[in-house]
C-alpha positions in Angstrom: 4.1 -259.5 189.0 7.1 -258.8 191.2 7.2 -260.3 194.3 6.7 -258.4 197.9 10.4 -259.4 198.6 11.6 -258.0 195.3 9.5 -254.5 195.8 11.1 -254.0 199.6 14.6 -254.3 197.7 13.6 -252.4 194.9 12.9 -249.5 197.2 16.1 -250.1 199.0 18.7 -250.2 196.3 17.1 -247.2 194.6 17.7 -245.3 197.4 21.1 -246.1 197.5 21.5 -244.4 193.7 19.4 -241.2 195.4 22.5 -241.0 197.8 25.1 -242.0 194.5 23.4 -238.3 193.0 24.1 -236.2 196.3 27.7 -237.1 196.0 27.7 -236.2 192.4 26.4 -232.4 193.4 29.5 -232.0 195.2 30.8 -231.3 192.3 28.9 -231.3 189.4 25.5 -228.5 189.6 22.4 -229.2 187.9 21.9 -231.5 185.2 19.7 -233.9 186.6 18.3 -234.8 183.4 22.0 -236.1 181.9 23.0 -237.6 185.3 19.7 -239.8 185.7 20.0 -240.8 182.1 23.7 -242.0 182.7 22.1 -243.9 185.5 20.0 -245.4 183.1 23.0 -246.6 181.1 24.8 -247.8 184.0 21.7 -250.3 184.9 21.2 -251.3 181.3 24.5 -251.1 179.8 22.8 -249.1 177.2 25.8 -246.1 175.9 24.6 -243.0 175.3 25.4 -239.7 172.9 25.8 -236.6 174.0 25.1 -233.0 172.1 25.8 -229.8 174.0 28.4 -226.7 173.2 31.9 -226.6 174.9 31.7 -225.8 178.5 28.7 -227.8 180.1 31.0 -229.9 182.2 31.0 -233.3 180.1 34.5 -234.1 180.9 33.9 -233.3 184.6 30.1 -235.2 184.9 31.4 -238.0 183.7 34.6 -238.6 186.0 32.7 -237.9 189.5 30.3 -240.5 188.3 33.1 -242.8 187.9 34.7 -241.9 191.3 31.6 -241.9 193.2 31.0 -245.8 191.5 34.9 -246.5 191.9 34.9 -247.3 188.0 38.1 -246.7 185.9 37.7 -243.6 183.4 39.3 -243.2 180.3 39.2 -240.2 177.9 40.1 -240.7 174.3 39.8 -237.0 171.9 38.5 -237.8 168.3 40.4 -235.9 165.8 40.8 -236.2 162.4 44.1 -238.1 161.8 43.0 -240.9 165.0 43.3 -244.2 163.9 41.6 -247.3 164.7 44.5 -248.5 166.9 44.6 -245.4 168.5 41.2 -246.2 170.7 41.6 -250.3 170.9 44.8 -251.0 171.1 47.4 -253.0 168.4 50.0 -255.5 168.8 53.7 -254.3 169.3 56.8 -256.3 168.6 58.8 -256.8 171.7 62.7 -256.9 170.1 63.8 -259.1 173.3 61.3 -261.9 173.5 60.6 -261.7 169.7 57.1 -262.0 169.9 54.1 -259.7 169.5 53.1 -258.0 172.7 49.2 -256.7 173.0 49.3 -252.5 173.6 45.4 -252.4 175.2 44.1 -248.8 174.4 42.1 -246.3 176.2 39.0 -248.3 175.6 39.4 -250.8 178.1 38.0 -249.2 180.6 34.9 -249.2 182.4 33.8 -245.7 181.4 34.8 -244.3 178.3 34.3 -240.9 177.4 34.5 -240.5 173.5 35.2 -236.4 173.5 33.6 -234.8 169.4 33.7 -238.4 168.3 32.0 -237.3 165.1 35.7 -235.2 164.3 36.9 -238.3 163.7 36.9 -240.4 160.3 33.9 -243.7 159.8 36.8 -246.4 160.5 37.8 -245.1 163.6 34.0 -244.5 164.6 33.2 -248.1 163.1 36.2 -249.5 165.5 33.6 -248.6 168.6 31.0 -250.8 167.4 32.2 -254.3 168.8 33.4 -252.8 171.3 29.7 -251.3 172.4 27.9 -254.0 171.2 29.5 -257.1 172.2 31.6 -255.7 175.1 34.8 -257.3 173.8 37.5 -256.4 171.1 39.6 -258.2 169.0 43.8 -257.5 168.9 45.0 -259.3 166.0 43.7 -262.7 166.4 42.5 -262.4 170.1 39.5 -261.6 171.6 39.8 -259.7 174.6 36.9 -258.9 177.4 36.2 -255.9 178.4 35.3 -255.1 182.0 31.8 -254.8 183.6 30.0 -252.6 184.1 31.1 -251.3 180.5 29.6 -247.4 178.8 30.7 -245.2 176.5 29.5 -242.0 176.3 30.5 -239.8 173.2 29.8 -236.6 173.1 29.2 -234.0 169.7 29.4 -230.3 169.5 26.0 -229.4 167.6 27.7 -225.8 166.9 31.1 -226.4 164.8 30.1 -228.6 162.2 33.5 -228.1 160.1 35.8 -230.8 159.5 33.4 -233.4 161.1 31.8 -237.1 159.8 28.4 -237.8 160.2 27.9 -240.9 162.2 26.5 -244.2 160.3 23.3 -245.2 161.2 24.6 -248.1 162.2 26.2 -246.8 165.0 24.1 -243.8 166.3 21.4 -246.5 166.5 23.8 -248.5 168.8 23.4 -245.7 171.6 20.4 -246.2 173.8 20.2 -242.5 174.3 20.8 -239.3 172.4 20.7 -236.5 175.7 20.9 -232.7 174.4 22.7 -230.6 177.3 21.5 -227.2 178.1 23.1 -224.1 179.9 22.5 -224.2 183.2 20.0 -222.0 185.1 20.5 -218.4 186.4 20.7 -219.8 190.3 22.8 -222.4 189.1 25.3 -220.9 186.7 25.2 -218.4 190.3 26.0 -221.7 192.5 29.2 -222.5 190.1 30.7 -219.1 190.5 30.5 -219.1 194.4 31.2 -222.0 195.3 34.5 -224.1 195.4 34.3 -227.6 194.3 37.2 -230.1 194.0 37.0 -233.8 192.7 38.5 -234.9 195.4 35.7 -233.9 197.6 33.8 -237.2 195.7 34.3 -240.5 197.5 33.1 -243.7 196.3 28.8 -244.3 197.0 28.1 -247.4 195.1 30.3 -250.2 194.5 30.6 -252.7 191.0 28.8 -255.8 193.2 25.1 -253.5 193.4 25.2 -252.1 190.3 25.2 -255.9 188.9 22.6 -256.7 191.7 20.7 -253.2 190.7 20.7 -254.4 186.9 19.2 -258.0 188.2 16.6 -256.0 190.0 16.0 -253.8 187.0 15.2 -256.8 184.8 12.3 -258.3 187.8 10.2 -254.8 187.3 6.7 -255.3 185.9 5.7 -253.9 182.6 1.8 -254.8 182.2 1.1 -256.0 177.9 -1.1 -252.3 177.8 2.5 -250.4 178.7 4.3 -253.1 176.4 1.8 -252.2 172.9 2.0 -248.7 174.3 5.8 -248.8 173.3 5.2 -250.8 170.2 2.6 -248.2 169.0 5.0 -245.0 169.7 7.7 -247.0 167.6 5.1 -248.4 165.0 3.9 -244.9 164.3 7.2 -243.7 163.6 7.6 -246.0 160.8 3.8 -245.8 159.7 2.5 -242.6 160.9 -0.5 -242.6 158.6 -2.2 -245.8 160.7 -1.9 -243.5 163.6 -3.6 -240.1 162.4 -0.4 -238.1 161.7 -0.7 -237.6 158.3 1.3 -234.1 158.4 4.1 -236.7 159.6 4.4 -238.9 156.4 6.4 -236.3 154.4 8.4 -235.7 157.8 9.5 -239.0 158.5 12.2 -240.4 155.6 13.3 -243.5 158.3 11.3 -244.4 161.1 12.7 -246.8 164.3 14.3 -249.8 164.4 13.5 -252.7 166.6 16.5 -251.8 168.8 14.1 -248.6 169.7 11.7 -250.6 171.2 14.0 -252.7 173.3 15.7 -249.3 174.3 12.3 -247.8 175.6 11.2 -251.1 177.3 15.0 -251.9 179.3 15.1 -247.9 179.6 11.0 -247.3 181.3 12.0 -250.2 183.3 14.9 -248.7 185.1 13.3 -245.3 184.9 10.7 -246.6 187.4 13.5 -248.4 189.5 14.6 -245.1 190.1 11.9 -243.8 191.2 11.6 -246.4 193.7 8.8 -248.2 192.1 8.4 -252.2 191.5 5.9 -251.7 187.8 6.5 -249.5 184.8 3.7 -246.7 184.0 3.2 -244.9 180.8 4.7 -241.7 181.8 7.7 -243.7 182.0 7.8 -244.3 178.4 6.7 -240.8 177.5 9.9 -239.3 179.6 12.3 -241.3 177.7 10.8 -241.5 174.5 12.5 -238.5 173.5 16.1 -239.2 174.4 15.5 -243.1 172.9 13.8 -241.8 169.8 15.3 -238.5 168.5 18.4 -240.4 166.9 16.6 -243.1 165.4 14.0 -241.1 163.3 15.4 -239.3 160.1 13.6 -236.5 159.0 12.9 -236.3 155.3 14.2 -232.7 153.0 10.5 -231.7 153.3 11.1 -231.5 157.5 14.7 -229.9 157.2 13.1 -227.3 154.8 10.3 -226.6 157.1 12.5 -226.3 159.9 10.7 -229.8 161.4 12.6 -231.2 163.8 12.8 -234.9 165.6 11.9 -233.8 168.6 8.6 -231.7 167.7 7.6 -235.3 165.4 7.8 -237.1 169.0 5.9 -234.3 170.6 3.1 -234.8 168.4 3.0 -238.8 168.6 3.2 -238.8 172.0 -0.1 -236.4 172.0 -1.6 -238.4 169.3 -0.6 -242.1 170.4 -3.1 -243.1 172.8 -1.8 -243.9 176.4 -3.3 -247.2 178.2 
C-alpha cells in the first residue's frame, strides 16, 4: 500500500496539475476530456491519437499545454509526398569540412504534433515508430536521444477520407489513447465568440523537474489484484467474448486487444486516480478510460461494419457485462 508520506504528496502535486488546467482555459474553452487525457500522456509517456473535424482547436490545445509546461512544440503536416526524412531528420554534406553534418527534424522535440498523419504514405508513418516507442532515432549510423518528457500526438480528420492511408496496426496500437473530439457546447461555443484570448496570456505552471517527480509518484499508486483481473477480464473478453456471456460479440469482434492494452489501462487508471487526488486505483477508473485505451485496439469484423456496430458500443456492452470487483 502507499505510504502516508506518499498520499500527502500525491494530494499535493495533483493539485498543482488542477492549477496547470486553469492556465490552459485562458485560452483554450472546454475540452476537459482531451486536456485530462493529454495529462495522462504527459505522466505516462503514453502518445495519443486524435479524431475530430477541422476547427476544434488541436493546433491551439496543444501549444498552451506546451507553454504552460515550458516544453518545446513542434508541428510537422502529413501530406502525401512527406518523406521519412522530412520528420527525423537526414545527414547533409557540409562542402567546407567535407563531412556529413546531422539536419535534426521537427521530431526532436518534446511535444510533437503530427497534424492528418494518416495523409501521409506507411513509410513516413512507420518512421514514427522508434521514435514513440524507444524515444530515440537513428541518423545514418547514430543514435540520437530524444528529450524528456517526450509525446506525440497525431491527429486524423474522420470526415475526408480521400487520398489517405490507413494506419498499420502496428502503430495505432503504439498510442496509449485514441480521444474523439466533439463540438463544443452552446455556452461554450458562446464563451469563444465573446471573449478575447491570446497565447501569450499563458505563462509557464509546471516545470520538466515535477512532471518527472509526478510520473515517480504515478508509478507508487495502489492498484488492489481485484482492480488488476478487473483489467485483465475487460481485455480477455475482447479477445474471447464468448467466456464472458457476449455471444452477440463474437461475429463483432475480428481482432481483439493486445497485451499493450492492458498495460495501457493499468499505467493510464493509475494516473487517472493521481489526478483526482487519490493514493489507490478504483474500478471506475478503468471504466473511464477503457474507452479511449480500447476503441483502437479492437477490429470490428464485416458483420459489425454491415450492422452499423461500432467499437465503442462493443465496450459499452463489456463494461456492463464484465463484472466490477
Amino acid at each position: 500500500m502507499t505510504n502516508p508520506i506518499a498520499t500527502e504528496l500525491i494530494k499535493e502535486k495533483s493539485a498543482r496539475w488542477s492549477e496547470l488546467k486553469n492556465e490552459i482555459r485562458k485560452v483554450v474553452v472546454g475540452q476537459e476530456h482531451v486536456v485530462d487525457r493529454i495529462f495522462i500522456g504527459l505522466l505516462t509517456s503514453g502518445h495519443i491519437l486524435l479524431e475530430g473535424v477541422p476547427g476544434l482547436a488541436k493546433t491551439t490545445l496543444i501549444k498552451t499545454i506546451a507553454q504552460a509546461i515550458g516544453l518545446s512544440f513542434q508541428r510537422i503536416q502529413f501530406t502525401p509526398d512527406l518523406l521519412p526524412a522530412d520528420v527525423v531528420g537526414t545527414l547533409v554534406y557540409n562542402p567546407k569540412s567535407q563531412e556529413f553534418m546531422v539536419k535534426k527534424g521537427p521530431i526532436f522535440a518534446q511535444m510533437v504534433l503530427a497534424d492528418e498523419i494518416n495523409r501521409a504514405p506507411a513509410k513516413v508513418q512507420s518512421a514514427l515508430l522508434e521514435a514513440m516507442q524507444e524515444h530515440q532515432v537513428t541518423i545514418g549510423d547514430t543514435t540520437h536521444l530524444l528529450e524528456e518528457p517526450f509525446l506525440v500526438l497525431a491527429t486524423q480528420n474522420p470526415i475526408d477520407q480521400e487520398g489517405t492511408y490507413r494506419l498499420p496496426e502496428a502503430q495505432l496500437d503504439r498510442f496509449m489513447f485514441k480521444v474523439l473530439l466533439t463540438y463544443p457546447k452552446f455556452a461554450e461555443e458562446k464563451e469563444i465568440i465573446t471573449k478575447s484570448f491570446t497565447q501569450s496570456a499563458v505563462h509557464p505552471v509546471l516545470g520538466v523537474s515535477e512532471i518527472v517527480e509526478a510520473r515517480d509518484l504515478v508509478k507508487q499508486i495502489y492498484i488492489d489484484e481485484k482492480v488488476i483481473d478487473y483489467i485483465l477480464h475487460l481485455v480477455f473478453a475482447t479477445r474471447n467474448p464468448h467466456e464472458y456471456k457476449l455471444d452477440e460479440a463474437r461475429t463483432w469482434i475480428g481482432f481483439g486487444a493486445s497485451p499493450r492494452a492492458t498495460l495501457a489501462l493499468t499505467h493510464a487508471a493509475k494516473a487517472y486516480a493521481f489526478l483526482k487526488k487519490r493514493h489507490f486505483v478504483i474500478p471506475d477508473d478503468v471504466k473511464a478510460i477503457a474507452g479511449d485505451v480500447l476503441r483502437h485496439r479492437i477490429t470490428v469484423s464485416y458483420e459489425a461494419e454491415a450492422e452499423g456496430i461500432t467499437t465503442d458500443a462493443i465496450i459499452q456492452a463489456m463494461l456492463r457485462t464484465v463484472p466490477a470487483p
